[in-house]
C-alpha positions in Angstrom: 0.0 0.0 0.0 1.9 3.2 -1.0 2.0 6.3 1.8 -1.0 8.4 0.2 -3.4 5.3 0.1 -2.0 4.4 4.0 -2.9 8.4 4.4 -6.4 8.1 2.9 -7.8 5.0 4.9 -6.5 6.1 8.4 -7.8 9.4 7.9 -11.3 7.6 7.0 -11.2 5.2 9.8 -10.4 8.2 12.2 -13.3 10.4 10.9 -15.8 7.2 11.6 -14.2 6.1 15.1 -15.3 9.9 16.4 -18.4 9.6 14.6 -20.0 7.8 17.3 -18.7 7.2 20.9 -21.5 4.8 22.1 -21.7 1.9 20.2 -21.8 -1.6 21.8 -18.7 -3.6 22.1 -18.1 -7.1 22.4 -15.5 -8.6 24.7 -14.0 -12.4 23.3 -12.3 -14.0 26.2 -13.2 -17.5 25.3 -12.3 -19.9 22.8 -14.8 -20.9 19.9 -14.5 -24.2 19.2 -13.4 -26.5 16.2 -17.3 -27.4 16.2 -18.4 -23.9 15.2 -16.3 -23.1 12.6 -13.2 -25.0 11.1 -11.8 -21.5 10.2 -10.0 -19.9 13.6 -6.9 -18.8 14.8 -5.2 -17.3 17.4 -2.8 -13.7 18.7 0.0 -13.4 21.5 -1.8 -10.5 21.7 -4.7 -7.9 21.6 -6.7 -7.8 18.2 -9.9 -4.9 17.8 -12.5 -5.5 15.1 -14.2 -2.3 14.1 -17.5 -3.0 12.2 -18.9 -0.5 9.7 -22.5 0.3 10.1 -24.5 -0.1 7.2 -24.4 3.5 5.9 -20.6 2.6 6.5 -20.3 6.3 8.1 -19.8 5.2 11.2 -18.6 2.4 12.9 -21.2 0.0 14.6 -19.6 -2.4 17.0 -16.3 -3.3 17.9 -15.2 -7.0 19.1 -12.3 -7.1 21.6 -10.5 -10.2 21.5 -8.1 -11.4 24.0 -4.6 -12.5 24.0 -4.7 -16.5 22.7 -7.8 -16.7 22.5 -9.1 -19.0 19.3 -11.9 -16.9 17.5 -13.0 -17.2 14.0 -11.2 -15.3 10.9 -13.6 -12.6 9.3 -15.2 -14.3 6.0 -14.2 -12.3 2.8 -17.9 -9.9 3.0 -16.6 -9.4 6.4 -13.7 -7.8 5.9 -15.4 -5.2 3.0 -16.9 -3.6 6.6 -14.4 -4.4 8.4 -11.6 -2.0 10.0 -8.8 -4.4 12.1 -5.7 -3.4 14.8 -3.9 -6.3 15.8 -1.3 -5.5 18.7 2.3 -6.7 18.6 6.0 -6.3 20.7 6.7 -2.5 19.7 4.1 -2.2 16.8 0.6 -3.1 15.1 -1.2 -3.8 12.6 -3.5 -2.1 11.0 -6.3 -3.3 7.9 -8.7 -0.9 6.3 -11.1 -2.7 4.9 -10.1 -5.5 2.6 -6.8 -3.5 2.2 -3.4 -5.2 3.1 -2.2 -5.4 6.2 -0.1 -2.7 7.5 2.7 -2.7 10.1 2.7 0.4 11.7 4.2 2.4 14.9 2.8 5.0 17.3 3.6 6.9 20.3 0.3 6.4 21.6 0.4 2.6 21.4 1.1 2.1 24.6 -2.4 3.9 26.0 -4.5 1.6 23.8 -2.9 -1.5 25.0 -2.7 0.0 29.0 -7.1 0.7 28.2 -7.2 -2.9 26.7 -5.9 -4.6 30.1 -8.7 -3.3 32.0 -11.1 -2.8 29.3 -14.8 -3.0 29.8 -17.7 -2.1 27.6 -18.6 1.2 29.5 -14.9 2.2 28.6 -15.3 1.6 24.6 -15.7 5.6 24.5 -12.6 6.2 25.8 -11.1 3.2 23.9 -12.2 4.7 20.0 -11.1 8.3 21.0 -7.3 6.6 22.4 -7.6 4.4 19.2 -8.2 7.4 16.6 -4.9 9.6 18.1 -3.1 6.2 18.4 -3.6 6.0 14.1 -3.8 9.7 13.9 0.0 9.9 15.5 0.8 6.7 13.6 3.8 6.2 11.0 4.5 2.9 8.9 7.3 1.0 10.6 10.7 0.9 8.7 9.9 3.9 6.6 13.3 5.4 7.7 16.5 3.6 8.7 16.0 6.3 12.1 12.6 4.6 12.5 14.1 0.8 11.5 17.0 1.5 14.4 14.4 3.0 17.2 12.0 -0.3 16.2 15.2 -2.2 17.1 15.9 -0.9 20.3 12.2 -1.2 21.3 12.1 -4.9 20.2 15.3 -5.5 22.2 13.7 -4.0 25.6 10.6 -5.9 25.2 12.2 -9.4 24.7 14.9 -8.5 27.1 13.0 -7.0 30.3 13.8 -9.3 32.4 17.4 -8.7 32.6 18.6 -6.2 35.9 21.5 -5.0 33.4 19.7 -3.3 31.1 20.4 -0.1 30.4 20.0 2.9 27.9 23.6 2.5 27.0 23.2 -1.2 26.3 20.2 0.2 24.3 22.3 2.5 22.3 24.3 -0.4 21.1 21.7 -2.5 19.8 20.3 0.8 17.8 24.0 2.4 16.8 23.1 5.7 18.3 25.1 7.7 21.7 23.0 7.2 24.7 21.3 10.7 24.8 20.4 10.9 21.3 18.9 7.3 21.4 16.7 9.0 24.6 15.5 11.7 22.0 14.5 9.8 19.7 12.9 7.0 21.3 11.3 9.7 23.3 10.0 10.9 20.1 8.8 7.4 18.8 6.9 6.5 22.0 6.3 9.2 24.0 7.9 7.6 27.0 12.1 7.8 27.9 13.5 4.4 27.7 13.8 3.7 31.3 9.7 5.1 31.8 8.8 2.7 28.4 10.5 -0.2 30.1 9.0 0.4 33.6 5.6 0.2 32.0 6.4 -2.8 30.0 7.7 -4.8 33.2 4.9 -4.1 35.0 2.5 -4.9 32.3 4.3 -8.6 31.8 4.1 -8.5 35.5 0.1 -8.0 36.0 -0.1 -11.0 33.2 1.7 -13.0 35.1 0.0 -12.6 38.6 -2.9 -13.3 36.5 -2.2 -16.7 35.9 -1.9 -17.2 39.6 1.2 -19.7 39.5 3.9 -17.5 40.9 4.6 -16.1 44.3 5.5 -12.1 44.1 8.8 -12.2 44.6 9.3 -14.9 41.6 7.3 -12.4 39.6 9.5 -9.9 40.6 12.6 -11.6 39.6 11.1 -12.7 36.0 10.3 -8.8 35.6 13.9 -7.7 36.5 13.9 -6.4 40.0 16.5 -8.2 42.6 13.9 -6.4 45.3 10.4 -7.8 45.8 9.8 -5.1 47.9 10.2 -2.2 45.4 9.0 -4.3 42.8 5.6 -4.5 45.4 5.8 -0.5 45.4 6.9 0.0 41.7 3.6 -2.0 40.9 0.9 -0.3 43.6 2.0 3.2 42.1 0.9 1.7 38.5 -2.5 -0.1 39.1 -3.6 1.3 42.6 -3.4 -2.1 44.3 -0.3 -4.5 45.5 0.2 -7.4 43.0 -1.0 -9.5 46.0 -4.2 -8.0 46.3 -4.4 -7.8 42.2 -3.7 -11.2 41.7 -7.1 -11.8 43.7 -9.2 -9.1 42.0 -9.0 -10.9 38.4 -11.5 -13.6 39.9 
């Protein structure tokens, strides 16, 4: 898809998400089954379905569908009203339509995703206005060698977070930039410094593991890269409201 078609269809999509801040949403948190329909498949993470509404100026419903969870594929009609955003490590991607999938980047990314962990249908309001400046603010990835080297060092943090040596100097290396020009730019690119982006990404790994209920906190701690339970425990109350003991209990 060259950039003036890309331009066209998020512009489009971004006109109908305001159009209407009420419609219903749907929340998909289980898995169909082979029995329904043959034709299913699965994320690692987040995927929105935006549904046109038949005078195809707005949008009438929007599925939310859960991290791995098996739902059906959109039938080829489907996809003609169809607008998707599926979520990925450091980028998404986006479908107008029946057009070709697009990988693209935000700095607003991270707000959509933060929304979809605690999402409800009373918040779908707030979700389509994130949602429109998420693609408003959005840029193809690997557009630029710049943007190729920031999508590096973001990739890198997310499938290193873990690790209690990692540092914005570390970060610099992977992307070929000095350390406080690598800040500026991935400042630019996310809206968050490295070391707030990371933060945000531990603790969101963090809240998905206590959600599964198999690890004690201070082993959640240690598989999100703090040595200290007990700032990990703080770190984690300032970011949802609630220690990750008490959270773990609030998912029932």
């Amino acid at each position: 898809m060259n950039n003036t078609k890309l331009a066209e269809n998020l512009k489009d999509d971004i006109r109908q998400l305001t159009a209407r801040l009420d419609i219903p949403a749907a929340v998909i948190c289980k898995d169909v089954t082979l029995a329904e329909t043959p034709e299913i498949h699965q994320h690692e993470n987040y995927e929105l379905r935006l549904h046109l509404a038949p005078d195809e100026k707005s949008f009438s419903h929007v599925d939310v569908i859960h991290p791995e969870i098996l739902h059906r594929q959109l039938t080829t009609e489907e996809s003609l009203r169809t607008m998707t955003v599926i979520f990925h490590s450091g980028c998404f991607r986006y479908r107008h339509k029946d057009s070709a999938m697009t990988f693209m980047h935000s700095p607003y990314m991270c707000e959509v995703t933060g929304l979809l962990d605690r999402f409800t249908p009373d918040d779908t309001g707030e979700l389509l206005l994130t949602l429109a400046l998420m693609l408003h603010k959005s840029f193809p990835a690997g557009d630029l060698r710049e943007k190729e080297r920031i999508t590096r060092a973001i990739r890198y943090l997310e499938q290193h977070y873990y690790r209690q040596d990692l540092t914005i100097v570390s970060l610099a290396e992977i992307a070929g930039y000095s350390p406080n020009y690598l800040q500026k730019l991935f400042t630019a690119a996310t809206g968050y410094r490295p070391k707030e982006y990371l933060q945000n990404y531990r603790m969101q790994m963090a809240a998905g593991f206590l959600k599964k209920k198999r690890y004690l906190v201070k082993e959640v701690a240690a598989m999100c890269g703090y040595s200290d339970a007990h700032y990990f425990a703080n770190v984690f109350r300032r970011h949802y409201g609630c220690p990750p003991g008490d959270f773990a209990g609030m998912q029932d």
